[in-house]
C-alpha positions in Angstrom: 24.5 30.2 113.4 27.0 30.7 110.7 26.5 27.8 108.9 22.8 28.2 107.6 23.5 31.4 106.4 26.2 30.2 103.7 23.7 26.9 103.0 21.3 29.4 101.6 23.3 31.3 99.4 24.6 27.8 97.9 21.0 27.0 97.2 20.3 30.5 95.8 23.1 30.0 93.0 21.6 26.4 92.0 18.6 27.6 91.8 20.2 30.6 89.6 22.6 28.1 87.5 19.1 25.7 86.6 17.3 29.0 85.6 20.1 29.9 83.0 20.2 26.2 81.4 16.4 25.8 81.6 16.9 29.2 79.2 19.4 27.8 77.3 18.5 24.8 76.6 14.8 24.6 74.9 13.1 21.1 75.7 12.3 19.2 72.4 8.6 17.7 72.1 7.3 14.4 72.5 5.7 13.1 69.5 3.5 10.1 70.5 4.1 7.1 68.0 1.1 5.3 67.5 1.4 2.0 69.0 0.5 -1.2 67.6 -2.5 -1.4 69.9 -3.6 1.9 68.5 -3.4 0.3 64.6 -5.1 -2.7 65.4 -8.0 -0.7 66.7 -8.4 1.3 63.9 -8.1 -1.4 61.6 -11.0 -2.7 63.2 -11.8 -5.6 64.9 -11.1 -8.9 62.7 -8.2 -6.9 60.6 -5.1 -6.7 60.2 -3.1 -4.1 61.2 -2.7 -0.7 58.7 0.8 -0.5 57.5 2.3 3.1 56.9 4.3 1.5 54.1 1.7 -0.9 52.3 -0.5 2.3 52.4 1.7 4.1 50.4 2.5 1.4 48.0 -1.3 1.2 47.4 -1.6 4.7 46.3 1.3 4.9 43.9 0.1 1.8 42.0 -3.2 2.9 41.9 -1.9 6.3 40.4 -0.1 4.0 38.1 -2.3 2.2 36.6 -4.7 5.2 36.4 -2.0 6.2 33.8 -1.7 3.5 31.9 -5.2 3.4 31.6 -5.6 6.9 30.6 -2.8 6.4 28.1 -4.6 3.4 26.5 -7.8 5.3 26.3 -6.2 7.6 24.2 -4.5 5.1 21.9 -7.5 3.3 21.3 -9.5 6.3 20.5 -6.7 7.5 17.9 -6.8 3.4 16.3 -11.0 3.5 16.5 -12.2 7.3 16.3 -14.0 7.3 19.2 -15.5 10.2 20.4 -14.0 11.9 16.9 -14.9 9.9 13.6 -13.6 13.1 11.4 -9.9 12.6 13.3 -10.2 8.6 12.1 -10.9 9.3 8.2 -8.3 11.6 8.2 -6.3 9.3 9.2 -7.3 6.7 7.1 -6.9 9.8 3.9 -3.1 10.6 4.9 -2.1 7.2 5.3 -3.6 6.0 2.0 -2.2 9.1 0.4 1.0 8.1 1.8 0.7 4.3 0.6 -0.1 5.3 -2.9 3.5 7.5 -3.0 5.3 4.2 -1.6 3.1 2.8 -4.8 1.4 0.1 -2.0 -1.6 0.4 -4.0 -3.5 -2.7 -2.6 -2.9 -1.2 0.8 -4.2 2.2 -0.1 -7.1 1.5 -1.7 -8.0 -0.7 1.8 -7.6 2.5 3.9 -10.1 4.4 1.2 -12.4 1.5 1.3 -12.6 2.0 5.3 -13.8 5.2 5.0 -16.5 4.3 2.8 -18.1 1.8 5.6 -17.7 4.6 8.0 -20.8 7.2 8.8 -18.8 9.8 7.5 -19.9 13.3 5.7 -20.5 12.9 2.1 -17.5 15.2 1.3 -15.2 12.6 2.8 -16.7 9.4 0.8 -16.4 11.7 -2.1 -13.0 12.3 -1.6 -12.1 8.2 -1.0 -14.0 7.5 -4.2 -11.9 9.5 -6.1 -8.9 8.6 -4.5 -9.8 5.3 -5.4 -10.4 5.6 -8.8 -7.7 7.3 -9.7 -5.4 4.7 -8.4 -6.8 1.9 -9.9 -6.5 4.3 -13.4 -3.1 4.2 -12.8 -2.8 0.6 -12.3 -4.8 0.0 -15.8 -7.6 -1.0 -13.8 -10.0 1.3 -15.9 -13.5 -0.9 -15.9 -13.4 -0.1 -11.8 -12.3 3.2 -12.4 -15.3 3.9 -14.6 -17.1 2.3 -12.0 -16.2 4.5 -9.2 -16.6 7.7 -11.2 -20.2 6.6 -12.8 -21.4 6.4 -8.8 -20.3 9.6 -8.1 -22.2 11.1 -11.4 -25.7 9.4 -10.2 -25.2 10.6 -6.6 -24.8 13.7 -8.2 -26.4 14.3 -11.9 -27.0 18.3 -11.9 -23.6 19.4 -10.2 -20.1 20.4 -11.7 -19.3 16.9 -9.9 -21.0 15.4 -12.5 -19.4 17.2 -15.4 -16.3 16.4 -14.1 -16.4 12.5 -13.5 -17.7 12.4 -16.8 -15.1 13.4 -18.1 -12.6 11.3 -16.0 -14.5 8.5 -17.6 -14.0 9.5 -21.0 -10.2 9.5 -20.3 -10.2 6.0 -18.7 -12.0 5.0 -21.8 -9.3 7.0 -24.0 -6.9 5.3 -22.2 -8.8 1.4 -22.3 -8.9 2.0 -26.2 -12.8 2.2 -25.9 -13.1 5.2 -28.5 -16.5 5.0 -29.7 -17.9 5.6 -26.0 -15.7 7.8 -25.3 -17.4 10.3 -27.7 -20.6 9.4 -26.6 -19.5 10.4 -22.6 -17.6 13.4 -24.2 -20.7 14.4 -25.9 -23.0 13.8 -23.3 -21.3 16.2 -20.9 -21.3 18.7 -23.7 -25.0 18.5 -24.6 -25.7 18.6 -20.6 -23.7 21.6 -19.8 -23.4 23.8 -22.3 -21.3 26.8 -22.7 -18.8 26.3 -20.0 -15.3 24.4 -19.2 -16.7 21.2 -19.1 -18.0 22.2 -22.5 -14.8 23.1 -23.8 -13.0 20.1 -21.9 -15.5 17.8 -23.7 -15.1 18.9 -27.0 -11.3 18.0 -26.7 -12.2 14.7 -25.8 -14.4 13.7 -28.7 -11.2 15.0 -31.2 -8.5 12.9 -29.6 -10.8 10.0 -29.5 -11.7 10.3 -33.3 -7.4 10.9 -33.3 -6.9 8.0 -31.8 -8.8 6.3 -34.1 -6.3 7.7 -37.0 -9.9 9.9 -38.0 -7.8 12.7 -39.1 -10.3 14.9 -41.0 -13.4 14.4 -38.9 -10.5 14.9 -35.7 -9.5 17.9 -37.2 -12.9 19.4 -37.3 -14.0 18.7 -33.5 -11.0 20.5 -32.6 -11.9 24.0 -35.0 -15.1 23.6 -33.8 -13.7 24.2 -30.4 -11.5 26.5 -31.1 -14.7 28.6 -33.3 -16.8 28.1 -29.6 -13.3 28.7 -26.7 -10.9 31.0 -29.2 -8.6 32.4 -27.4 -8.2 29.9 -24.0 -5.9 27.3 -23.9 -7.4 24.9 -24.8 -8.3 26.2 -28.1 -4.4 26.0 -28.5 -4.3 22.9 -27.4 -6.7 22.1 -30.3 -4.9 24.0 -32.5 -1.3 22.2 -31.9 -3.3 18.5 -32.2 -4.6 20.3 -35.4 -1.0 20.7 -36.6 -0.5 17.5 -35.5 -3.2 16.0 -37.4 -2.0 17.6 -40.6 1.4 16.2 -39.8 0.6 12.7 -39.6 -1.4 13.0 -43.3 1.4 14.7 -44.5 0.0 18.2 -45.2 2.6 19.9 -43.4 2.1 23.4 -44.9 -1.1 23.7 -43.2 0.4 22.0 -40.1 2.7 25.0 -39.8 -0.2 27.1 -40.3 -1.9 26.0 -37.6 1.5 25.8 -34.9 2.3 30.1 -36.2 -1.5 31.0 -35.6 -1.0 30.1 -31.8 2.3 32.2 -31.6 0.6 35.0 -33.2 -2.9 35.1 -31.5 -2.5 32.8 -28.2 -0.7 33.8 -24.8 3.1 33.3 -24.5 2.3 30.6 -21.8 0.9 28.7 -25.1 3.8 29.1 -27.1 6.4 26.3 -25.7 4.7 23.1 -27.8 4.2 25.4 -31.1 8.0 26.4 -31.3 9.0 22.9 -30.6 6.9 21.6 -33.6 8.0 24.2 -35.8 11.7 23.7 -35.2 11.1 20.0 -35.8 9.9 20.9 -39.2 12.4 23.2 -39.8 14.9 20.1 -39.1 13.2 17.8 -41.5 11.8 15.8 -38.7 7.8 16.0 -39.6 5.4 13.7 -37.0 8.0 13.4 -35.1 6.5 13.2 -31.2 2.9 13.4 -32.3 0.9 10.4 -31.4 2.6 10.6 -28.0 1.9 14.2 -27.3 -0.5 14.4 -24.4 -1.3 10.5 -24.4 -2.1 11.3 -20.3 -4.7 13.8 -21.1 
């Protein structure tokens, strides 16, 4: 009767020992791979099996090429405008600006002329025109330069705009040697706007055209009457020192020196550099020197 007794207590510590491991030892989870039953069926009948890997592959080229087409979307609008016209005729203004420094003049003026075939506010096809035309005054090209600037005074005959390519076409006719109309331009913008800058700016005009001509006296008189109408701006000193000028080239050079002290005495000291330069050339002995080629841009 012994013997049971001491098979029980064996069985008790087992039991014990499988308690304490059970404790120990946590059992790890079953995670059920799908079989390849299980993706055949969802693939459907008649389909191939889904692949975890080709699944994955799928979704990073399409997120690639969504990219790329994003990015090309964006380059395409930046080349064409789209969806922002203004952003395109800038662009077009900054790279023919940048042309004209480089002195690609050609390739300029065909960014300018792309802004004029775009539907574009008139402030931008004002500023092509005139970037235009002022290039092909540089290249000597002054018939389409007069051109250019007689559109812009019909498109606009009763604004400053006006004025102002008028005058630009009496310089590119100063500059063409076409003298005779470019006092008639001068004095049309005078007789149209009356009292004012343009005035003022006009009235030079038609005495360096009649200089140009070697028209000393009659020269000599547009400028006083300027400086009667302006005394006291600038440009009645400019007047006065092609005045002196005038008298220097016929050789009255007392009344040339008159005219070159009357703008130290009476005009601002931002006048005075041209003046004292003449003067000391007289005092030197060196009379005319300079002359014809002072302000030949203007």
């Amino acid at each position: 009767m012994v013997k049971p007794v001491r098979k029980q207590a064996a069985s008790k510590k087992n039991v014990v020992k499988a308690k304490r491991v059970s404790r120990k030892t946590p059992v790890p989870e079953v995670v059920e791979t799908p079989s390849a039953e299980a993706l055949t069926a969802a693939a459907g009948p008649g389909e191939a099996p889904i692949s975890l890997k080709s699944s994955r592959r799928f979704w990073l080229t399409t997120l690639a090429v969504l990219v790329l087409v994003v990015g090309l979307v964006q380059i395409w609008g930046y080349q064409t405008g789209w969806g922002n016209p203004e952003r395109l005729v800038q662009r077009y203004l900054t790279t023919g600006q940048s042309l004209t420094l480089a002195k690609r003049y050609d390739a300029a003026i065909r960014q300018y002329t792309k802004i004029l075939n775009l539907k574009t506010s008139e402030e931008n096809i004002r500023q092509a025109m005139i970037a235009m035309a002022d290039l092909y005054r540089e290249r000597h090209e002054w018939g389409r330069s007069i051109e250019i600037y007689s559109r812009l005074r019909a498109q606009n005959p009763n604004s400053v705009l006006s004025a102002w390519a008028g005058l630009q076409i009496g310089d590119n006719m100063l500059d063409a040697a076409q003298y005779l109309q470019a006092q008639q331009t001068f004095t049309e913008v005078s007789r149209r706007f009356p009292n004012s800058d343009w005035d003022a700016e006009a009235r030079l005009g038609v005495g360096k055209a009649l200089e140009k001509e070697e028209k000393f006296p009659e020269a000599i008189a547009a400028y006083r009457d300027l400086v009667k109408a302006y005394g006291g701006g600038f440009l009645a000193a400019e007047a006065l020192a092609r005045i002196g000028g005038c008298y220097e080239l016929e050789g009255d050079l007392k009344s040339a020196r008159a005219a070159y002290q009357t703008i130290l005495d009476k005009y601002p000291a931002t006048t005075w550099d041209d003046a004292k330069a003449r003067l000391n050339r007289l005092d030197a002995g060196k009379p005319g020197e300079g002359v014809r080629t002072w302000g030949q841009s203007q």
